[in-house]
C-alpha positions as CSV (number, residue, x, y, z in Angstrom):
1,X,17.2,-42.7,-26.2
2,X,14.2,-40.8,-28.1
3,X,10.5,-42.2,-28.3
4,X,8.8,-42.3,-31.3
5,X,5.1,-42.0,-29.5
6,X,2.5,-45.1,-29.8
7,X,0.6,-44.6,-33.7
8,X,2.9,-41.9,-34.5
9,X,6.1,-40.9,-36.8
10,X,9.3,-39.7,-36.6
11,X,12.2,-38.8,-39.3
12,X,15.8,-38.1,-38.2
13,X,19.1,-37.7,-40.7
14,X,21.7,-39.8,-40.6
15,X,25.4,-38.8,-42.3
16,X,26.7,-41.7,-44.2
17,X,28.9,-43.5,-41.8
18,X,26.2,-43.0,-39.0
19,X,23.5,-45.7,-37.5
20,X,20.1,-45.5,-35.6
21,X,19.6,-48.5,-33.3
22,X,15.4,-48.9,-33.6
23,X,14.0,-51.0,-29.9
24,X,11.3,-52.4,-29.6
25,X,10.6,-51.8,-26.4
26,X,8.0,-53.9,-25.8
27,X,8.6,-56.5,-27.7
28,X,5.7,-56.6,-30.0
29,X,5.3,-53.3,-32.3
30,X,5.6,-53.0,-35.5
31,X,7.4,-50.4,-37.2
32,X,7.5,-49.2,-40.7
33,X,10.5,-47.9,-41.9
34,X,11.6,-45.6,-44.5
35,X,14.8,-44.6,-45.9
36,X,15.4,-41.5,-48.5
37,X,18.6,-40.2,-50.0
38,X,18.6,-36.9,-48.2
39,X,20.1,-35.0,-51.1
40,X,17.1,-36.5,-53.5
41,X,14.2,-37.8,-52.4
42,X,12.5,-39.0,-55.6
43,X,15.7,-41.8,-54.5
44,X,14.1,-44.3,-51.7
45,X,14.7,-47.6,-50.0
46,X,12.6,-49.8,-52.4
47,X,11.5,-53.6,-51.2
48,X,10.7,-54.2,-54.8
49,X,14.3,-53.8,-55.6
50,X,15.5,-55.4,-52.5
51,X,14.0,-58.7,-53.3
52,X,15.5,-59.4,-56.1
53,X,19.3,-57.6,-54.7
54,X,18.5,-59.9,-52.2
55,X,16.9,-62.8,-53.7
56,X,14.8,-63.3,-50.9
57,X,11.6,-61.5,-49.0
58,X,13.7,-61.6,-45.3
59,X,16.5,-59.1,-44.9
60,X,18.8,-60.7,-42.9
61,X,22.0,-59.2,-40.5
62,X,24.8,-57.9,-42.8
63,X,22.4,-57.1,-45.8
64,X,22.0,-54.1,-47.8
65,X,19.2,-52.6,-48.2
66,X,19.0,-51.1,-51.6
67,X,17.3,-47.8,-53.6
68,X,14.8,-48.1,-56.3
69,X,18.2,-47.1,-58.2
70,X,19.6,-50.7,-56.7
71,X,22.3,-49.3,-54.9
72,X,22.7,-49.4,-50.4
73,X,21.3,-46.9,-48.8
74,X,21.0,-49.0,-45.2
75,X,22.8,-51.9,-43.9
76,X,20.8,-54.3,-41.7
77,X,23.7,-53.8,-39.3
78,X,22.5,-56.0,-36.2
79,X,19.2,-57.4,-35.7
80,X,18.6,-59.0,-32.2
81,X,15.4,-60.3,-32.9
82,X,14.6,-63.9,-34.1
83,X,14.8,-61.6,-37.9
84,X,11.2,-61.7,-39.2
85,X,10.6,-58.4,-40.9
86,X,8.1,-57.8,-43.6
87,X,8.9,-56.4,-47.1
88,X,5.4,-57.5,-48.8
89,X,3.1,-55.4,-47.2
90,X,2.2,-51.6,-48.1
91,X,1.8,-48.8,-45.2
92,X,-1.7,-48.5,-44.2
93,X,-3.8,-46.0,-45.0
94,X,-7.5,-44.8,-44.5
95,X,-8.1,-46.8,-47.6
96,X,-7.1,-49.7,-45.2
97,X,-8.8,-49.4,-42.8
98,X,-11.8,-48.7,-44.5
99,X,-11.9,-52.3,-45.6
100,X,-11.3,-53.6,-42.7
101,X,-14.7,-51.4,-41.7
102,X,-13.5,-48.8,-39.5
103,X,-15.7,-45.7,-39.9
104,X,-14.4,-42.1,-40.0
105,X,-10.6,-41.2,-39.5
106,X,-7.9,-44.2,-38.3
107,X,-4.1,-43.1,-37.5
108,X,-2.5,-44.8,-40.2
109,X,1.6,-45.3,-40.9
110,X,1.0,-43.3,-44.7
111,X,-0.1,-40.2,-43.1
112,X,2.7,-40.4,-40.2
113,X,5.1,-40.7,-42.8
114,X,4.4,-37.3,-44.6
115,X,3.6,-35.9,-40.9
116,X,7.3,-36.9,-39.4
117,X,8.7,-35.6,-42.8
118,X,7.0,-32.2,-42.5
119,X,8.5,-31.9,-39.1
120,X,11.9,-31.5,-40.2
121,X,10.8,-30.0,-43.8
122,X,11.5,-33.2,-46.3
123,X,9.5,-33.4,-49.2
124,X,8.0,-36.6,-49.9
125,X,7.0,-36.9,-53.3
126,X,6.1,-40.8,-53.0
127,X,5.3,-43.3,-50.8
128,X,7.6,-46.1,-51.2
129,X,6.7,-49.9,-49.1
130,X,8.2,-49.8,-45.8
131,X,10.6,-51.8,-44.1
132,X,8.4,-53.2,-41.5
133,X,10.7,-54.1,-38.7
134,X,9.1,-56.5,-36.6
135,X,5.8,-57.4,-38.9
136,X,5.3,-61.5,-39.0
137,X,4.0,-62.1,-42.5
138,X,4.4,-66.2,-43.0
139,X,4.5,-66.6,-46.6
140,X,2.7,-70.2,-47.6
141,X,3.8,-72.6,-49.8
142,X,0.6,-71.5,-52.3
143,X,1.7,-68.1,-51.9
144,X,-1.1,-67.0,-49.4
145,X,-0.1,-64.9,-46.3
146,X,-1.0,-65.1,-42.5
147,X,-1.1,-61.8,-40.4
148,X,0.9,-63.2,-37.6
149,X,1.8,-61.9,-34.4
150,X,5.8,-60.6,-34.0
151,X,8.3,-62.9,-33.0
152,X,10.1,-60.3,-31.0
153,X,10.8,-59.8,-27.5
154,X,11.2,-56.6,-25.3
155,X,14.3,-54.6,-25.6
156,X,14.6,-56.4,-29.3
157,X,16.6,-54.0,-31.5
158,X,17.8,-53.3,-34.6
159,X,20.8,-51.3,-35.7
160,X,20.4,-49.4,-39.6
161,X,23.8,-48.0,-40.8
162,X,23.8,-45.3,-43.5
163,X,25.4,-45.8,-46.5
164,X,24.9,-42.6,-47.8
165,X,23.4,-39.4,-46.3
166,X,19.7,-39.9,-46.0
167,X,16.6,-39.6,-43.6
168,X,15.2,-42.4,-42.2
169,X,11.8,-42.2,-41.1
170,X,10.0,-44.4,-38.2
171,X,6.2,-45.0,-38.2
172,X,4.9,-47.1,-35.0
173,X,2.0,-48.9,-36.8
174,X,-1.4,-47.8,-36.0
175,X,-2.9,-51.0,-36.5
176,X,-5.5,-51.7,-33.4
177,X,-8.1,-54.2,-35.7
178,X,-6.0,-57.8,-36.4
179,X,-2.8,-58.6,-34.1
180,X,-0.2,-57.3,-36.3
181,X,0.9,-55.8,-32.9
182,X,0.4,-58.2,-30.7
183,X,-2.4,-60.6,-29.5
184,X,-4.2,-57.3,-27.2
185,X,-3.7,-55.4,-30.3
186,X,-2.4,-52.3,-28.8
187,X,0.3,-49.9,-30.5
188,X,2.9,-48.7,-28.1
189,X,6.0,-46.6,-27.9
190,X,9.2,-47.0,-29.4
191,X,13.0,-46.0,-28.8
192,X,15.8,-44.9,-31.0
193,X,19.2,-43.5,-30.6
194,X,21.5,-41.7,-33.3
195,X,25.1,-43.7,-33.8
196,X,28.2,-42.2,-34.6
């Protein structure tokens, strides 16, 4: 098993045919995930298009998870957890967390994107919304939203299986100001392993 450190990034190719099992090894960070066709990247897992693939907001096990070209890149392959993930919400940014009135520079999941793609020399000419695996978004009956805590438990994992060659990218989420991870609102580690 790899780490993908407490509010930071990490992008790793998958060959179609391959998986990455994501853990949350705590039981109560958030990760935002990416997807890009590794032979294009202007192609990118899109929640816009995966609502209405999916006609619904919550991936669920067995779903595909489609590009902004609306074909799978990802399958939801096994999902341990009680399968709350958020497709509404944008990465955070310093734009963020500037209205949430943090002052000077805040780790943020937008620049750990571009950072983890850098590492392994991936352009990334957009920033697509994530996959947060993990995020507890209740969606109301009037349409408002609730920042709730996950629903996960340690050793909760997820398994993403590649539908075509791409590079998946893992951002542990920053976020230290409302309990998006957790009540004690602390970001920690994650794990990952490569699937054949």
């Amino acid at each position: 098993m790899e780490t993908v450190p407490a509010r930071q990034g990490r992008a790793v190719r998958l060959r179609a045919g391959q998986a990455i099992r994501i853990v949350n090894t705590h039981g109560s960070q958030v990760v935002d995930t990416w997807a890009f066709n590794a032979a294009d990247p202007t192609e990118a897992m899109s929640m816009e298009h995966l609502h209405a693939f999916l006609g619904s907001v919550f991936p669920g096990q067995g779903d595909a998870l489609v590009t902004n070209r609306r074909r799978p890149i990802l399958i939801l392959e096994e999902d341990t957890s009680p399968g709350r993930h958020d497709t509404v919400i944008a990465a955070c940014d310093l734009h963020r967390y500037q209205s949430l009135g943090c002052k000077g520079y805040h780790d943020n999941c937008t620049d750990n994107l571009h950072a983890a793609l850098s590492m392994i020399g991936f352009p990334c000419p957009q920033v697509p919304a994530p996959l947060n695996l993990w995020m507890n978004i209740p969606i109301n009956p009037d349409g408002s939203i609730t920042w709730g805590e996950p629903l996960s438990r340690p050793g909760d994992h997820v398994i993403l299986r590649a539908v075509l060659d791409c590079v998946v990218v893992m951002s542990t989420c920053p976020q230290d100001m409302i309990p998006i991870n957790g009540r004690d609102c602390t970001p920690v580690e994650v794990q990952f392993q490569i699937l054949d």
